[in-house]
C-alpha positions as CSV (number, residue, x, y, z in Angstrom):
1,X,0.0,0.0,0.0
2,X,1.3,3.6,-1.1
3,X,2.1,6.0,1.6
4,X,0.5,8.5,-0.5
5,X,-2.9,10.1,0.2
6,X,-4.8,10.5,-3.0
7,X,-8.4,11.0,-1.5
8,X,-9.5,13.5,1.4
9,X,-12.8,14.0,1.9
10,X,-13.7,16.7,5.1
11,X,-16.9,17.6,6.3
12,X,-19.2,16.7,3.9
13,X,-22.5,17.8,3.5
14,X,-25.0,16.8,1.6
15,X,-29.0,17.6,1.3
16,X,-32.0,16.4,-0.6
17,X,-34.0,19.7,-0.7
18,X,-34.6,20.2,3.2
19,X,-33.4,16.5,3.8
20,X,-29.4,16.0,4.8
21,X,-28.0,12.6,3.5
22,X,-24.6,13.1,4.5
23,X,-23.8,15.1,7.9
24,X,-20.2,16.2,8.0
25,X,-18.6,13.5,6.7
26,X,-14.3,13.5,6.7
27,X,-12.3,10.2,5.5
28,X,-8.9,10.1,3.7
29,X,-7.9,6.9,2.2
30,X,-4.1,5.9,1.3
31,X,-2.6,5.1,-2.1
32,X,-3.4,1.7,-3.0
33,X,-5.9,1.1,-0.4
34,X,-9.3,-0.4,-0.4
35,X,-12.2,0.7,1.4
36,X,-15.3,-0.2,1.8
37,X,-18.6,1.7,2.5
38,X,-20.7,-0.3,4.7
39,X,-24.4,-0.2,5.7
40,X,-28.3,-0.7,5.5
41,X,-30.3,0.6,3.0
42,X,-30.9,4.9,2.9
43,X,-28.0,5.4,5.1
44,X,-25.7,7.7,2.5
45,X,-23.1,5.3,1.3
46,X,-24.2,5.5,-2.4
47,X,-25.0,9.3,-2.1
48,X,-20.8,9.6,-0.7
49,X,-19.8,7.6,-3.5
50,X,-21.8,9.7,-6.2
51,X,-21.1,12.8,-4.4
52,X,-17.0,11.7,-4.7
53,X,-17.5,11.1,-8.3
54,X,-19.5,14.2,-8.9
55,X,-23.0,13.2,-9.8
56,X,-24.6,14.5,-6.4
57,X,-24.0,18.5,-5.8
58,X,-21.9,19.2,-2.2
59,X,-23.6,21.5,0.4
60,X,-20.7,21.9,2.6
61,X,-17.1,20.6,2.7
62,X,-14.1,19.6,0.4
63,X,-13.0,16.5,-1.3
64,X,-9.2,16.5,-2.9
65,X,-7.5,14.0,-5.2
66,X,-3.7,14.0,-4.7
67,X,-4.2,17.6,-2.7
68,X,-6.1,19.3,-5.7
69,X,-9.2,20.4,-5.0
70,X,-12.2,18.6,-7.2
71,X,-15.1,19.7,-5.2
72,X,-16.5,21.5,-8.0
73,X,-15.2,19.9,-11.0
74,X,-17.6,17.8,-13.5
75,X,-17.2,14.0,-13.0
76,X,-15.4,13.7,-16.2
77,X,-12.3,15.8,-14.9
78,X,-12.0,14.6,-11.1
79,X,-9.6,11.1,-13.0
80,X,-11.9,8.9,-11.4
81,X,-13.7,5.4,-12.9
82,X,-16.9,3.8,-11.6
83,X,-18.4,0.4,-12.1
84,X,-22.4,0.9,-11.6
85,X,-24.5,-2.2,-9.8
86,X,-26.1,-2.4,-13.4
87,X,-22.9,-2.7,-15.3
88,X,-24.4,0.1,-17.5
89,X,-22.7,-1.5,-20.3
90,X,-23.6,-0.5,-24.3
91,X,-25.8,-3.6,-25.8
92,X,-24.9,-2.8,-29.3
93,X,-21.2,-3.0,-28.8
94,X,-19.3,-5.6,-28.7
95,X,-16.8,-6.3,-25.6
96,X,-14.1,-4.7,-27.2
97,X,-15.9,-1.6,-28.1
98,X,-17.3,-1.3,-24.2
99,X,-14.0,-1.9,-23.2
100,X,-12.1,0.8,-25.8
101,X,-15.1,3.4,-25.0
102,X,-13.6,5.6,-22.6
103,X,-10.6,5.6,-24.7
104,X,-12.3,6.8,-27.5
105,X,-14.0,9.5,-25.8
106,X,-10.7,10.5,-24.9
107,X,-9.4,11.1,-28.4
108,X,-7.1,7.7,-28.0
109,X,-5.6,6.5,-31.3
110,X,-7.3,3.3,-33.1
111,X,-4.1,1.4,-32.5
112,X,-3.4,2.5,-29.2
113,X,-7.2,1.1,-28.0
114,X,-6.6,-1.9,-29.6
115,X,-3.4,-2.7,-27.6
116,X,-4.7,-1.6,-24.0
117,X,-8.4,-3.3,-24.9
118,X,-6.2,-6.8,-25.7
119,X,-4.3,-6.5,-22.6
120,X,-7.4,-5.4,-20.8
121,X,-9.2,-8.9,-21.9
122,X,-6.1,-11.0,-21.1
123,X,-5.7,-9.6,-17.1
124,X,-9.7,-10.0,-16.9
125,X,-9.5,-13.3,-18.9
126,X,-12.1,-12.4,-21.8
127,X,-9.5,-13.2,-24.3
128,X,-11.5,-14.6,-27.7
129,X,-14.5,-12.7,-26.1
130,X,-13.4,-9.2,-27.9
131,X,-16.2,-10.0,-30.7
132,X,-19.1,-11.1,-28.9
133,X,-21.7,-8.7,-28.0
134,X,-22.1,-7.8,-24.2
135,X,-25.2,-9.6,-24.0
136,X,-24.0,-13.1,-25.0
137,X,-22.6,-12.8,-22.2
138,X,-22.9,-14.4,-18.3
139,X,-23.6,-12.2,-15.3
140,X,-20.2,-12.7,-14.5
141,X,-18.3,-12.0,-17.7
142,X,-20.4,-8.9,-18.1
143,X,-19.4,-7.7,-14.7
144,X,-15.5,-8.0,-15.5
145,X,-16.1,-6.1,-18.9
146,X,-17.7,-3.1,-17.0
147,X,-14.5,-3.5,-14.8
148,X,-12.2,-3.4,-17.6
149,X,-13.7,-0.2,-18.8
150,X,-13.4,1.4,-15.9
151,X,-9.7,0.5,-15.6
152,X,-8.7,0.8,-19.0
153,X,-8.3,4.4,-18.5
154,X,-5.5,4.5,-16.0
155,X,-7.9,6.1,-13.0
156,X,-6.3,7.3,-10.0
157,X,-9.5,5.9,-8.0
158,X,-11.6,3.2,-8.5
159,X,-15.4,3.4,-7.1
160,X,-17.3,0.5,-7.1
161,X,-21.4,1.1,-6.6
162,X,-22.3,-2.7,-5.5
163,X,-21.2,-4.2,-8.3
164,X,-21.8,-7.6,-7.3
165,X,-25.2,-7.4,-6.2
166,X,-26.8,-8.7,-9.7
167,X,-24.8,-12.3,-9.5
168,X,-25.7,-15.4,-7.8
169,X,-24.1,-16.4,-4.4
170,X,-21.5,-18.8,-6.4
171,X,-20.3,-16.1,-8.9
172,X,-20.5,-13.2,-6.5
173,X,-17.8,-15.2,-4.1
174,X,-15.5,-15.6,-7.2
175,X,-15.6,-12.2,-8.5
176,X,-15.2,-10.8,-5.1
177,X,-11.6,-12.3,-5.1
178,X,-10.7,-11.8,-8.5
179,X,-11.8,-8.0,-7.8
180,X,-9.4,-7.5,-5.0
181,X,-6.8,-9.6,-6.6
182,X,-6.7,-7.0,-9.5
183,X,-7.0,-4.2,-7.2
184,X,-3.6,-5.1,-5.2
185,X,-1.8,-6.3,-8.4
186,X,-2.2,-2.5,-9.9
187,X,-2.0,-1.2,-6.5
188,X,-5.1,1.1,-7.6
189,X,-7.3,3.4,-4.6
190,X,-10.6,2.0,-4.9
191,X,-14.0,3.0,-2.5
192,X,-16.5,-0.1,-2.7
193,X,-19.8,0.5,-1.5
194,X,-21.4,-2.4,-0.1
195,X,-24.3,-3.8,2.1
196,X,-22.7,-7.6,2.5
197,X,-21.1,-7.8,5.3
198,X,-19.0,-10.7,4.3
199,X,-17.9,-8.8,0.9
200,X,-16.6,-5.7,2.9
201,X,-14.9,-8.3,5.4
202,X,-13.0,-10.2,3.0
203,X,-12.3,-7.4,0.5
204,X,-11.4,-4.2,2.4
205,X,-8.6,-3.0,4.4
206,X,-10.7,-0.8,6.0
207,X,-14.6,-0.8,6.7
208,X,-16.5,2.4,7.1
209,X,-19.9,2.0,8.9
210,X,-22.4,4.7,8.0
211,X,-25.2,5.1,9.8
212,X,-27.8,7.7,9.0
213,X,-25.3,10.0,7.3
214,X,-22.8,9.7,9.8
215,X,-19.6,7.6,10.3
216,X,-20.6,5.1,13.3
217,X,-17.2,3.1,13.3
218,X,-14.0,3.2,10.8
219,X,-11.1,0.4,11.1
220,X,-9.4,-2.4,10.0
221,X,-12.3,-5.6,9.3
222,X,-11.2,-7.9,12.1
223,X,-11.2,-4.5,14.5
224,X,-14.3,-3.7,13.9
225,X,-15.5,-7.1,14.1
226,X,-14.0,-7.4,17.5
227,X,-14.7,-4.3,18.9
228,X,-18.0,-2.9,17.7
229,X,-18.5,0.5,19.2
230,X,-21.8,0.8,19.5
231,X,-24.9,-1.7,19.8
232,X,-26.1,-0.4,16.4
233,X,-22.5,-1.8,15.1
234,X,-22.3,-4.4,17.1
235,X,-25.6,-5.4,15.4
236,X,-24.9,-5.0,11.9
237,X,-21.5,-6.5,12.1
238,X,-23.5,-10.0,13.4
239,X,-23.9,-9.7,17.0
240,X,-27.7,-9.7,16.8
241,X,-28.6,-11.1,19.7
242,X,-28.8,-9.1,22.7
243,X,-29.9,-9.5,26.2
244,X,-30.2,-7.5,29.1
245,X,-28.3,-7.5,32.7
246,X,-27.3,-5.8,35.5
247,X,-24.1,-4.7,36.5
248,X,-22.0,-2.3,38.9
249,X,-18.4,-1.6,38.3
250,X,-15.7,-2.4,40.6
251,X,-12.6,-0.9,41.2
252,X,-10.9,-4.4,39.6
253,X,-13.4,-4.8,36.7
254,X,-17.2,-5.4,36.1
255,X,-19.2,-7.3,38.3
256,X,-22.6,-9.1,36.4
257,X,-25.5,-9.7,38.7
258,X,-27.1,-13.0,38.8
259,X,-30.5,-12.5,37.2
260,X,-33.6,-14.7,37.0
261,X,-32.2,-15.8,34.1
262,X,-28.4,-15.9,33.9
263,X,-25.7,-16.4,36.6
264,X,-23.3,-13.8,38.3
265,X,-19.8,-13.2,36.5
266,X,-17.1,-10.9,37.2
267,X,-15.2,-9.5,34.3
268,X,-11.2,-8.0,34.6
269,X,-11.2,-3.7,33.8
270,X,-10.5,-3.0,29.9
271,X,-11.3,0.5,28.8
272,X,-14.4,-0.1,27.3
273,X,-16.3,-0.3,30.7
274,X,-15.5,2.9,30.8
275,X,-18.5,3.6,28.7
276,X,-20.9,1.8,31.1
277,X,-22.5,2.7,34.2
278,X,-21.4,2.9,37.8
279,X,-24.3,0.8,38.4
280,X,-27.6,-0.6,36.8
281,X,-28.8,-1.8,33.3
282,X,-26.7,-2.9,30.7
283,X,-26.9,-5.0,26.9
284,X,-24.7,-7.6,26.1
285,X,-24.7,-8.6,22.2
286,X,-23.0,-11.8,20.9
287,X,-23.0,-14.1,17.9
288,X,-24.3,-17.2,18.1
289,X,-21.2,-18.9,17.0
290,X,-19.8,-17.6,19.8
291,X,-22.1,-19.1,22.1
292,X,-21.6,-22.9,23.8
293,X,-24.7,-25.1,24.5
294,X,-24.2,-27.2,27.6
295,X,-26.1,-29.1,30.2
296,X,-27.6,-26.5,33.0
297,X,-24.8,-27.3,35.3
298,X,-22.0,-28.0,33.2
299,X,-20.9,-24.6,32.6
300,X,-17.1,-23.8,31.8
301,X,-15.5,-21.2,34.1
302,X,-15.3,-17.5,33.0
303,X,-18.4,-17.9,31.2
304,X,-21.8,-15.6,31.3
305,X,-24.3,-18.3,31.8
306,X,-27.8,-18.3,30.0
307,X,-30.5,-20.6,31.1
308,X,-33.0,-21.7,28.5
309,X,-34.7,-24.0,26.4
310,X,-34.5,-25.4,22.9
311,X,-37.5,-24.1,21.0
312,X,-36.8,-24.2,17.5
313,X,-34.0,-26.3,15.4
314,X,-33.3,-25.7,11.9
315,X,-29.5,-27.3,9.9
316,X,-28.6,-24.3,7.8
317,X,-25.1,-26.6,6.6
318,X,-22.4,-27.4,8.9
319,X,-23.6,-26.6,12.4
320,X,-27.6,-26.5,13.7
321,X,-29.1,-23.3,14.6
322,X,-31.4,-23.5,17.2
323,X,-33.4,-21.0,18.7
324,X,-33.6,-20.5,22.6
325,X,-35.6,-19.4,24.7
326,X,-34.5,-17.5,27.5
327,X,-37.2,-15.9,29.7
328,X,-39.3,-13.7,27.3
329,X,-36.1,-13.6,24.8
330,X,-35.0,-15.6,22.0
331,X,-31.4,-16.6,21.1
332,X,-30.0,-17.9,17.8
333,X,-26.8,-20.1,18.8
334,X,-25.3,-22.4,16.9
335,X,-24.0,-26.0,17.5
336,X,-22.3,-28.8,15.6
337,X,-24.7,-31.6,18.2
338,X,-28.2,-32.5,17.2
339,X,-30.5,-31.3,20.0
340,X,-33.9,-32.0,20.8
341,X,-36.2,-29.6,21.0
342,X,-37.6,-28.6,24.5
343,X,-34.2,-29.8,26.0
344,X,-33.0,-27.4,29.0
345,X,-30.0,-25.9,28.0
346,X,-27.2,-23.6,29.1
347,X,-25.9,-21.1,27.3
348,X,-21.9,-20.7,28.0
349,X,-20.7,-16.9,26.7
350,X,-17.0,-16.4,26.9
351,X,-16.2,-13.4,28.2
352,X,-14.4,-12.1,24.2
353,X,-17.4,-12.8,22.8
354,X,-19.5,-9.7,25.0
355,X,-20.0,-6.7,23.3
356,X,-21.5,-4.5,26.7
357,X,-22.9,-0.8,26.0
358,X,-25.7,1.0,28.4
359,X,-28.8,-0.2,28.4
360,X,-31.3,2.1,26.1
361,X,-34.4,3.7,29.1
């Protein structure tokens, strides 16, 4: 990864009429690096990618490419390429000529276009494909010829608008790699926007979390995995189940009250306890790959104890989900053991795999 810093965006702003999208946004990503925009649905992360690119007018703020100010400028001068979730690829050209169109619009000799188009096709592998129209061709094959057009012109950054969203779970795996294969091999700055997870895990080197506008959590994949810093990440990044407890801090670490459902546990200090309450309600979330079933009384030591009952068991492939109840609550935790339903079970959480944050009134 360069040591460069070709992309600065800081405090931006951005409204829909009397509606803000984007509420002072500021992000600088490194040469080479890949990052990817995460979130639901309506949070901004399309609207900071269009507004990067220039299709989406900036209230308030400043983005800069390599220290030059592009705020302003049309998209077609900020040296930027972006790959659209439909491809947006010409049906009465053939690959070549999707490929070669950028370079044509850029007054690119005849000869010159056919040389980068060829080596285009052989690093996408759509050599023999140059003749065929673009739609002969597979969901996949399409999506790599939208890539090559976007690369073919040298950009300085790469944006990527869910551009794996239109191909089946099998395809989408594959390209995902093949996508940040490229991307490291030319060493190019790309911004991926994303709401998979698992795609922004496995291709970024940094995640950004939006959440209504806003940045809720920036980092390296396996740090924000680990460390969610709010319920609302912890949630989104998998740690969807989430039950309440009681707790009061002690001048050695956190003490959990027994409940009517779950035992009594003492935790050592870390920092983030700082963020809880002297005393009173708190949430715990936690995946439920995390989670142990055992027998009531066969719980391992240093473990938050849940006790419940099997209610629901479903085989999803490689482990069985099953749902438990706990009190009013219900739990997804999986388990490589078949389980009858209606068994009384224990719930073993280790104490990594607690995410704790105050309790909402």
């Amino acid at each position: 990864m360069g040591s460069a810093a070709p992309l600065e965006i800081a405090e931006l702003e951005v409204f829909y009429g009397a509606l803000q999208v984007l509420d002072r946004i500021s992000l600088a990503v490194a040469g080479g690096e890949f990052i990817a925009l995460l979130g639901s649905s309506g949070c901004g992360k399309t609207t900071l990618l269009r507004a990067i690119c220039g299709f989406v007018p900036v209230a308030h703020g400043r983005i800069a490419v390599a220290g030059r100010d592009i705020t302003e400028l049309p998209p077609d001068k900020r040296d930027m390429a972006m790959v659209f979730q439909s491809y947006a690829l010409w049906p009465h050209m053939t690959v070549a000529q999707n490929i070669g169109y950028g370079l044509k619009l850029r007054g690119v000799g005849r000869a010159a276009i056919a040389g980068r188009v060829t080596a285009m096709l052989a690093m996408l592998r759509l050599a023999g494909l140059a003749e065929r129209r673009v739609t002969e061709l597979s969901g996949g094959q399409r999506q790599r010829v939208a890539l090559g057009r976007a690369l073919v012109i040298n950009p300085q950054i790469l944006l990527l608008d869910e551009p794996l969203s239109n191909l089946d779970a099998r395809i989408r795996e594959d390209v995902r790699h093949e996508i940040k294969t490229l991307q490291r091999e030319l060493g190019i700055t790309t911004v991926h926007v994303t709401h998979d997870r698992e795609e922004a895990m496995v291709m970024a080197d940094r995640i950004v979390i939006l959440d209504k506008g806003r940045i809720a959590q920036m980092g390296a994949p396996e740090e924000i995995y680990n460390n969610p810093v709010s319920p609302f990440v912890a949630d989104f990044m998998g740690a969807g189940n989430v039950v309440r407890l009681r707790a009061r801090r002690l001048a050695e670490g956190l003490a959990i009250e027994e409940g009517p459902n779950n035992g009594a546990l003492t935790l050592a200090a870390t920092p983030l306890h700082d963020r809880l309450p002297p005393s009173g309600a708190i949430v715990a979330h936690f995946r439920g790959e995390a989670a142990r079933l055992h027998a009531p009384d066969a719980a391992s030591a240093g473990d938050l104890v849940l006790r419940g009952r099997i209610a629901q068991a479903s085989y999803p492939g490689g482990v069985w989900r099953y749902s438990v109840r706990v009190g009013d609550d219900h739990f997804l935790v999986d388990d490589v053991r078949r389980l009858p339903v209606g068994e009384t079970v224990g719930i073993g959480l280790p104490v990594e795999a607690l995410h704790l944050y105050v309790a909402n009134p």
